[in-house]
N, C-alpha and C positions, 0 to 999 in steps of 0.2 A: 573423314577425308580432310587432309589439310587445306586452306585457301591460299591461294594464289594472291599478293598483296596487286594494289595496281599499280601500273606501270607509272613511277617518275620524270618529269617532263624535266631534263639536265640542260641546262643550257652550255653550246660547243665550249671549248674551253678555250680563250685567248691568252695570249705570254703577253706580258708586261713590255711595256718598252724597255727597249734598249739605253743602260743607263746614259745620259751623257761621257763621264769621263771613260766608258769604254769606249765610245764612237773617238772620241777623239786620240784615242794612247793610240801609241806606235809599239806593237811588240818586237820584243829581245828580237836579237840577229839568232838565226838556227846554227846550231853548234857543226862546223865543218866537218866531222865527225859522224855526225848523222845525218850527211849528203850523199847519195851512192853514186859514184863514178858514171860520168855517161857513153855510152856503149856508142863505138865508132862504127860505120857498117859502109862496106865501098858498095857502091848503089852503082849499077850499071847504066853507060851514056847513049842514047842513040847512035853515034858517030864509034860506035864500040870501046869509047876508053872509061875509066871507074874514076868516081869520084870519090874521097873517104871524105864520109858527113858522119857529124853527130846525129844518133837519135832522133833527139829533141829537133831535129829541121830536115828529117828527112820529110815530110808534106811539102815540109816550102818548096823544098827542093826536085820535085816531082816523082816521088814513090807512089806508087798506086797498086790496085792488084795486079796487074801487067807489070810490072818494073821489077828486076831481077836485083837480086842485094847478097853478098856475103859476108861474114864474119870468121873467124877460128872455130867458134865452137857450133856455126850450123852449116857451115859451107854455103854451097849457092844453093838460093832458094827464092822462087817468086811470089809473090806479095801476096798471092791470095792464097797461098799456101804455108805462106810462113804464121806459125803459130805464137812464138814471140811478138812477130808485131802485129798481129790481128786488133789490140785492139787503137791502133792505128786510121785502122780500116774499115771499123764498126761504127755502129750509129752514133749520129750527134750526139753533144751532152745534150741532156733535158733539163730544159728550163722546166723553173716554178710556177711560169705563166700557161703552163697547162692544165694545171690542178684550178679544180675550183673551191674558192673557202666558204 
């Protein structure tokens, strides 16, 4: 019967600091090319008239799951149904301060 050796006590593994001269560099500008166009969508007003917003500001702009929005390729569709911007309408980002080290 073979033996089972015993168990190793690892100590967790920590990363090195972060060098200085990367805290400090400024990266390249991203190639405009590798930017994907942002998606205009008219977002229905209370007062019944549409607004055409970017994407990127429909939250500011009061999109919710109640708020009605179309575009060409999905027609109208309300917030909590629409599956393009769900995640819009999904949970917070998660911070790192939830994890314990």
């Amino acid at each position: 019967m073979a033996t089972i050796p015993p168990p190793v006590n690892l100590m967790p593994l920590t990363p090195p600091p972060i060098p200085a001269d990367l805290l400090n560099s400024t990266p390249p500008p991203i190639p405009e090319e590798w930017i994907p166009p942002i998606k205009m969508w008219y977002l229905a007003c209370e007062d019944g008239s549409f607004a055409l917003i970017p994407e990127n500001e429909l939250i500011a702009n009061g999109f919710d799951e109640d708020s009605y929005v179309w575009s060409e390729e999905t027609g109208w569709e309300k917030g909590e149904n629409s599956s393009e911007l769900n995640y819009l309408l999904g949970e917070p980002f998660v911070s790192c301060d939830q994890y314990e080290f």
